[in-house]
C-alpha positions in Angstrom: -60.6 19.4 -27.3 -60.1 20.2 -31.0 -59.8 17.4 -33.5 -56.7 17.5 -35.9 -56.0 15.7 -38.9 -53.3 15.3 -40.7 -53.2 16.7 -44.4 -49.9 16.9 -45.3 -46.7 15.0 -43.5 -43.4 15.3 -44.0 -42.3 13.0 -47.0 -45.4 15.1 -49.2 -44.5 18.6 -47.9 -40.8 18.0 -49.3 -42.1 16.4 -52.8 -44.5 19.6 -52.7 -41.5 21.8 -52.1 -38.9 20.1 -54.8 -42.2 20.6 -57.7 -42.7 24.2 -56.4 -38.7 25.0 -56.9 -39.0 23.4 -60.2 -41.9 25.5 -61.4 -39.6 28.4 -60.5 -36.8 27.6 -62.1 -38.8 27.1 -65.2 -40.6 30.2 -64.6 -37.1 32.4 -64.1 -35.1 31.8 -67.2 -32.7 34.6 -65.6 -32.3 33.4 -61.8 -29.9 36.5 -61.3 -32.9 38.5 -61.4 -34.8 37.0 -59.0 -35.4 37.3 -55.0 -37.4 35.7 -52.6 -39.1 37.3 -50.1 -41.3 35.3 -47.0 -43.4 36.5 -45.2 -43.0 35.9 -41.3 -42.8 33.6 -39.6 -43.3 30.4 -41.6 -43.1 32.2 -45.1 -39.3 33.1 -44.1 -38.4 29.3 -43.2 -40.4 27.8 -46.8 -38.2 30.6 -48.7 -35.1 29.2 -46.7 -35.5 25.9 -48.2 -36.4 26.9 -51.4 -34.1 29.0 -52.0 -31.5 26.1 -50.5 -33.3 24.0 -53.1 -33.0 25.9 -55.9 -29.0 26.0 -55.0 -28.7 22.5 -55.1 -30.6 22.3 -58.4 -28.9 25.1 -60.8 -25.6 26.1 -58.3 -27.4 29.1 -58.5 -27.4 31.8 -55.1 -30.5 33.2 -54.8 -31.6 36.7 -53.2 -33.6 36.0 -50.2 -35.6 38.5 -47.8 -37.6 38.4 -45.3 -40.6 40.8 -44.4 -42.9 41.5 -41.5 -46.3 42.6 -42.2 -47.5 43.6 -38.2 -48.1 46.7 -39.5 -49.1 47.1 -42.5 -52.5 45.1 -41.6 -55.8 46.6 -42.2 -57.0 45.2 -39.0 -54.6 46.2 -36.5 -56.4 48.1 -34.4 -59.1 45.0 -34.1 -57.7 42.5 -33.4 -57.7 41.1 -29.9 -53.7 40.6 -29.6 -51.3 42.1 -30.7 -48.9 40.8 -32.9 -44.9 40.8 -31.5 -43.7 42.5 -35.0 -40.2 40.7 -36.3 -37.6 42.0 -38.4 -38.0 43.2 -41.9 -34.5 42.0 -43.6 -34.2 43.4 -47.1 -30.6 43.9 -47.6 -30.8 44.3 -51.8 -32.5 46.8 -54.2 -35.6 45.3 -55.2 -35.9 48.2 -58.2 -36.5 46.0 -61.3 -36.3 42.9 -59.7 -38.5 39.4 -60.0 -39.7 39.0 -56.5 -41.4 36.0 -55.2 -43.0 36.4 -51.9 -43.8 33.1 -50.4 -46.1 32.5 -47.5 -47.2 29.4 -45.8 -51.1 29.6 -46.3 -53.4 31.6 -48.7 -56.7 32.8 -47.0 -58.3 36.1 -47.2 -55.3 37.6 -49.4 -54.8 40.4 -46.7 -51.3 39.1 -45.5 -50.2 38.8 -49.3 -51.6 42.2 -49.8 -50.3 44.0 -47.4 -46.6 42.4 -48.1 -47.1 43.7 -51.6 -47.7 47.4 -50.0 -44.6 47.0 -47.6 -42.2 45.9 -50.7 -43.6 48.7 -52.8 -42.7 51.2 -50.1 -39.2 50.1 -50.3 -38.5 50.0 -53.7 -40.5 48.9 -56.9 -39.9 45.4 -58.9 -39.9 44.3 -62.0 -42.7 41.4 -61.1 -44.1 40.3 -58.2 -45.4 36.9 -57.9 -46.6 35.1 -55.3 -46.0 30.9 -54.0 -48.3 29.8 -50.9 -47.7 26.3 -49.6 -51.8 26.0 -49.2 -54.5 27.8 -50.9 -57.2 27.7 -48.4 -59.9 29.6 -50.8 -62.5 32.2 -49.2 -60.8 34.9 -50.7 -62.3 38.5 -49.6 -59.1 40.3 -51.6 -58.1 39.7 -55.7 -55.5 37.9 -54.6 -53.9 34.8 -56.0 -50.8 32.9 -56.0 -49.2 32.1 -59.1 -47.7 28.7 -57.5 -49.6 26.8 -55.1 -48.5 23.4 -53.1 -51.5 22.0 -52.3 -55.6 23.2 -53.1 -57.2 22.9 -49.7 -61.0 23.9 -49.8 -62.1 24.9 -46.0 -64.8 26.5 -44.3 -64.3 30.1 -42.4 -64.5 27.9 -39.0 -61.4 25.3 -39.7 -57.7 26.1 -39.2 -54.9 24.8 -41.1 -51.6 24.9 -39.8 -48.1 24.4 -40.9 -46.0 22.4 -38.3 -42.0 23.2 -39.4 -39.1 22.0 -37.4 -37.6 25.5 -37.3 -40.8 25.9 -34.8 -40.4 22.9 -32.9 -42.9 21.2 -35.1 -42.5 17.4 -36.9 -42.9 19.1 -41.1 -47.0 18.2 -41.2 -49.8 20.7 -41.9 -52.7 20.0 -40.0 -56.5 21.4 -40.1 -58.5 21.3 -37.9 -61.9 23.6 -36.3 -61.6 26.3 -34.2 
């Protein structure tokens, strides 16, 4: 039986979320310019609020996307199962566009990488930045995020994962060991 702990619950996970829409709305003087892209499945649901947040903040409708990376992974032919793959929905020209991909948790950097390849496929954007909800460290990629909710140092045996109500979950992250 694993033991999991609570890191995050719901009250800290929405402060986390109103600071990260700030930070973006400070970062993107032009908000016309910008999209947000997340990554399935809980990337899509964190962009869904943000992007609801930064509504309610500046009145401001935001582009939002959503993208599946099932097969742009460099390990898909090891992994044990197979991932179900779920809709890529990009219905906007990202040419010359801001685009912040948001994910729920920052590893090895493959997920994020492999979103990058996908959106550079279908078109090519002014920036691309990238907002994870935890940054888990152990990176085996050069990849960071520009804007992160929480700084969660783990080993390579823990878990952490995000618990959303769109899942049936209660809006905690948990880690716990595999």
């Amino acid at each position: 039986m694993k033991k999991v702990k609570i890191i995050i619950n719901k009250t800290e996970l929405d402060k986390i979320l109103n600071r990260l829409t700030k930070l973006i709305v400070k970062k993107y003087k032009d908000l016309n310019n910008l999209a947000i892209v997340g990554i399935h499945t809980n990337g899509v649901y964190l962009a869904q609020r943000i992007v609801e947040k930064i509504k309610q903040l500046t009145n401001k409708k935001i582009k939002l996307g959503y993208i599946d990376i099932t097969f742009y992974r460099d390990d898909i032919g090891y992994r044990k199962n197979i991932q179900q793959p779920k809709d890529t929905q990009i219905d906007f020209n990202i040419d010359n566009k801001d685009i912040l991909l948001i994910d729920d948790v920052l590893f090895t950097g493959r997920t994020v990488r492999a979103a990058m390849e996908q959106l550079l496929e279908i078109g090519r954007p002014k920036t691309i930045s990238v907002l994870v909800l935890i940054d888990r460290g152990l990176r085996e990629l050069p990849i960071y995020a520009e804007f992160v909710g929480k700084k969660i140092a783990t080993t390579h045996k823990q878990q952490i994962e995000l618990l959303l109500k769109e899942t049936g979950g209660d809006d905690t992250v948990v880690i716990y060991t595999k």
